[in-house]
VEXVORO-185942 format. One record per residue: residue in one letter; x, y, z of N, C-alpha, C, O in turn. Coordinates in steps of 0.1 Angstrom, whole numbers, plus 5000, padded with zeros to 4 digits. Example, Ala and Ser with C-alpha at 12.3 -4.5 7.8 and 13.67 -1.06 7.14 Angstrom:
2
A513249435078512349555078513249675078514249675085 S512849785071513749895071512950005079513450115080 
//
This chain:
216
X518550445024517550345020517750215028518550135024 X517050185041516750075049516849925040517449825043 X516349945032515149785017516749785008517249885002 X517249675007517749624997516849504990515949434996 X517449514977515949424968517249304966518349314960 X516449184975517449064969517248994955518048954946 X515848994956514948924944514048994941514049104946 X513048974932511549044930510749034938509649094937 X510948944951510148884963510948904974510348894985 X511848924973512648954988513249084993513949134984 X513249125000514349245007514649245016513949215026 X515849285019516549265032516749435039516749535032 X516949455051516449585055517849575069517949475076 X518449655070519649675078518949755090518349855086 X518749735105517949785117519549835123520649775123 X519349935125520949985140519950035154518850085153 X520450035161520250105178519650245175520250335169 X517950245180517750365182516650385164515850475161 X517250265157516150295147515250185147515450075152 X514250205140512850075145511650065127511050165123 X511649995123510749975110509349885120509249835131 X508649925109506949815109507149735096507449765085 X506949635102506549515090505249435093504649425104 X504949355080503749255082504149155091505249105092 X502549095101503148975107503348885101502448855094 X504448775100504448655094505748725080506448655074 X505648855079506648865067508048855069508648905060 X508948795084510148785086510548625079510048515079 X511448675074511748535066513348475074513748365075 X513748545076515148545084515748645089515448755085 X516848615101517448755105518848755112519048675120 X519648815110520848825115521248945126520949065124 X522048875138522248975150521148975162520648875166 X520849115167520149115177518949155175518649275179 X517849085168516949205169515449135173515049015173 X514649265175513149215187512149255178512049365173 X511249135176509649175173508649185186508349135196 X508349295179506949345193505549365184505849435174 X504249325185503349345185503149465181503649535190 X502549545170501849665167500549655162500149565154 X499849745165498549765158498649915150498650025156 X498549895136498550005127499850085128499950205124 X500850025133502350125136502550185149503550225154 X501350195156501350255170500950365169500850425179 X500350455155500150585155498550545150498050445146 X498150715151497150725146495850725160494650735158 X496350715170495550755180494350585181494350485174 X493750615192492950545197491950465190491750345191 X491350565181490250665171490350565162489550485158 X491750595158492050495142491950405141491650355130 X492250285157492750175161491150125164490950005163 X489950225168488650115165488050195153486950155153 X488250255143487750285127488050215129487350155138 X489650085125489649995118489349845123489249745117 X489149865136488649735145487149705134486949605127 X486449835135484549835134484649815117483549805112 X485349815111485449795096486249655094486249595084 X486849605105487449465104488549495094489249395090 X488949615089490449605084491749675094492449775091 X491849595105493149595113494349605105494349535095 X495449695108496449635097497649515111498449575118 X497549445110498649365120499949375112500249335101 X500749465126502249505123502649435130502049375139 X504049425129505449435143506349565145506349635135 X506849595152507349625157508549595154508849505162 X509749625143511049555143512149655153512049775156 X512849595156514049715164515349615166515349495165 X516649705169518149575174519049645165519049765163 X519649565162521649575159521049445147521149345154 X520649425137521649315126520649325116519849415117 X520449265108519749255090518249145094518149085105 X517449155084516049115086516149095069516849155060 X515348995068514948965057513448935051512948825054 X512849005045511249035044510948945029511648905020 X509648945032508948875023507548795026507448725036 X506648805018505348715022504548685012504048775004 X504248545009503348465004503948474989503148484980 X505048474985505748464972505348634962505948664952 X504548714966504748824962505848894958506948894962 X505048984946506149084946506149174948505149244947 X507549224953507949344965508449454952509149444943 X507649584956508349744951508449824965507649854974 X510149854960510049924974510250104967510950134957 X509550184974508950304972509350424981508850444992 X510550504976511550634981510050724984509250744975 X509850784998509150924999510051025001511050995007 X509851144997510951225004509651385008509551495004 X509151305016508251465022507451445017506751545018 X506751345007504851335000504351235013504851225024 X503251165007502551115013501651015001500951054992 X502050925005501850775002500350735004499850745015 X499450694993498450594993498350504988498250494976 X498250385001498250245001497150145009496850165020 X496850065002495949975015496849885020497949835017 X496049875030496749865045497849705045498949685050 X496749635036497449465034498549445021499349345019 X498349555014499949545007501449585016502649555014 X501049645025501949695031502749565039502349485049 X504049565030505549465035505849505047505549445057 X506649635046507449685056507749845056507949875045 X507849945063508250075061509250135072509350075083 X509850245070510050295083509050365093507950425092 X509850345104509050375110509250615120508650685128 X510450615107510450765109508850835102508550945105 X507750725090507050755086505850785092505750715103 X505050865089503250895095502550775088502550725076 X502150735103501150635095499450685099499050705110 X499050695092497350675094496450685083496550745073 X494850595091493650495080493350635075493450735081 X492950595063491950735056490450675051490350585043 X489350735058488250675048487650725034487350835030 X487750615029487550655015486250755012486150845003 X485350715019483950825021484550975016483951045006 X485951035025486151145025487051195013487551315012 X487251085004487851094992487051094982487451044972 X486051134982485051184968483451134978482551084970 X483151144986481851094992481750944990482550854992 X480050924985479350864982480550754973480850634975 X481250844962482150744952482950664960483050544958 X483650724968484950744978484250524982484850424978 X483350524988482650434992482550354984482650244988 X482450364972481950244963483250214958483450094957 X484450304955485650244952486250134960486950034956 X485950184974486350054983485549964983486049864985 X484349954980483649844976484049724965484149604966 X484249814956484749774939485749684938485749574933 X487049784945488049734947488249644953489049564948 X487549584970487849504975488849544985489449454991 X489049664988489649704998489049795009489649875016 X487649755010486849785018486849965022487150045014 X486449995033485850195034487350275043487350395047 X488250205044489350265046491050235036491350135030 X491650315038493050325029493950365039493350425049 X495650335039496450415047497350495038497650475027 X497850615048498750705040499850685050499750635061 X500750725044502350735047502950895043502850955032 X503350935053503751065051505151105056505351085068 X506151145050507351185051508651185046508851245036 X509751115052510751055047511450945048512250915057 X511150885038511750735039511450595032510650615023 X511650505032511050385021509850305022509850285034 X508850245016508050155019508350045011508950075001 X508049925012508049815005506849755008506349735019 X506249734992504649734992504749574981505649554973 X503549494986503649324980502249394964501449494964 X502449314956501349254946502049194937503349174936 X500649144926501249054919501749074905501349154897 X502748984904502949024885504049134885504549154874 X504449194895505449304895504749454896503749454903 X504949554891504849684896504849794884505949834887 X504649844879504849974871504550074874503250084875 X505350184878504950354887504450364870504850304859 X503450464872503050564862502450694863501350724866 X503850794857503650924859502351004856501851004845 X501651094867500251154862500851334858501551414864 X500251344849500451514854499151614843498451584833 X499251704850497851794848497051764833495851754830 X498151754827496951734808497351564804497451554791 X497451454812497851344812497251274822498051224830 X495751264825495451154836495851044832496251024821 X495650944841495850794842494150754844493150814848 X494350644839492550554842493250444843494150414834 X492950364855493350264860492450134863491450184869 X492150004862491549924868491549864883492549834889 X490249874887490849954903491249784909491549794921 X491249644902491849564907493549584904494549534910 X493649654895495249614894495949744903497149754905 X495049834907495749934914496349904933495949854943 X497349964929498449934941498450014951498149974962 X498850174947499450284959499450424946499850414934 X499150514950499750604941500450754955500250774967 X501350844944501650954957501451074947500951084935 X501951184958501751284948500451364947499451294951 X499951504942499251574949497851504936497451574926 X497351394939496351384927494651364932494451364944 X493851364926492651294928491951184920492151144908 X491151134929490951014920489351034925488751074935 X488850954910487350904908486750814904486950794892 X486050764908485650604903484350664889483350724890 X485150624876483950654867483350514863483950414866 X482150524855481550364849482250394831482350504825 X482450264827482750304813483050144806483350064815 X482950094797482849974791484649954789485450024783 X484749854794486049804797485949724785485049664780 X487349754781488149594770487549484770487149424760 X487349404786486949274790485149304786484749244776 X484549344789483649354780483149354769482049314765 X484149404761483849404748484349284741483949264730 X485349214745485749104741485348984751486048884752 X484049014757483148884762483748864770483248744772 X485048904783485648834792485248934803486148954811 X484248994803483549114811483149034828482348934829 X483849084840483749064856481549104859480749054867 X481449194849479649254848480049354858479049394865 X481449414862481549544861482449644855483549614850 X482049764856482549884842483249964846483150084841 X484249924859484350064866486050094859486749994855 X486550234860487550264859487950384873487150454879 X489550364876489650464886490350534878491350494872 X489950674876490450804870491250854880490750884891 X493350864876494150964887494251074876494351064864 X494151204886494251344879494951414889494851394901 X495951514883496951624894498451564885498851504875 X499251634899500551544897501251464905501551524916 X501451344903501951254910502751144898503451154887 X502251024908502250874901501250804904500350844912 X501350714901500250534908501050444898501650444888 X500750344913501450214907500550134906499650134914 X500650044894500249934888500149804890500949754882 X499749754895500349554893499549504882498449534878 X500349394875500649334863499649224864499949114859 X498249224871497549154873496249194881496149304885 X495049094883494149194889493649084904492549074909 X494849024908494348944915494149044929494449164928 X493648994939493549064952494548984958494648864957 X495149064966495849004978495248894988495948864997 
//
């Protein structure tokens, strides 16, 4: 595990020779020994292709490049940090929660279009995380920012989750999801946004939660 959790907002991440993480720009808070930030765009992966999808959508994800011999210490804009074990799934996250990961991980954009069509599209609308998502695929840790802290919440076949797609985070695991309309709590108790949407996860997995519905 790279991410030690100093605080609910910090983590510190141990780099050796020959191993290299991505983090957000601006999320280096301090660092000990030898080590080099280089410029990345989306991790370096994901081909040409991915790198103008997200140019023509204006969701770039701006990385670095970490690498060296000594400790880094992560953190951005007082958020809070969950850092998240893959071991061979694949991770969905938008692009601007993303703290820091390794970089033994797959990174590449997904458009939401191809996650339920037409819906796929409106969820990124809804949410505010516009017509693409990234996945992470393989083995190793991510550390992902929101607000209010974090709650994983297990899905499984006769147990969906319905989620509010502002407080939704990342979820893994083999699930699907669907943007249904349905009359929200805040509505009914007059504190209604004048929209009704819920995101339905089904399969098995998780999704994580934040304890709030602010946007990044």
């Amino acid at each position: 595990m790279p991410f030690r959790e100093i605080n609910s907002k910090m983590v510190e991440a141990r780099i050796t020779p020959g191993q290299r993480l991505f983090s957000q720009r601006g999320a280096m808070l301090a660092y000990r020994g030898q080590i080099s930030f280089t410029p990345s765009i989306a991790g370096g992966q994901g081909g040409v292709m991915s790198m103008i999808g997200r140019r023509v959508a204006g969701e770039a994800a701006p990385l670095m490049t970490v690498e060296g011999d000594g400790t880094v210490m992560f953190g951005h804009g007082g958020h809070h940090i969950q850092v998240i074990e893959l071991s061979g799934d694949t991770l969905h996250v938008e692009a601007d929660r993303l703290l820091a990961f390794d970089g033994t991980l797959q990174q590449k954009p997904v458009f939401l279009g191809s996650q339920g069509g037409v819906m796929g599209m409106v969820r990124g609308q809804v949410t505010g995380q516009g017509l693409f998502t990234t996945t992470l695929s393989g083995h190793g840790s991510v550390a992902v920012m929101a607000h209010g802290g974090v709650i994983e919440l297990p899905v499984s076949p006769d147990r969906p989750v319905h989620v509010d797609p502002q407080a939704y985070v990342a979820h893994h695991g083999d699930l699907r999801n669907k943007l249904s309309t349905a009359l929200g709590w805040r509505d009914m108790v007059g504190r209604g946004s004048g929209e009704a949407f819920q995101l339905e996860l089904s399969g098995t997995g998780a999704v994580f939660v934040q304890a709030s519905e602010e946007k990044l």
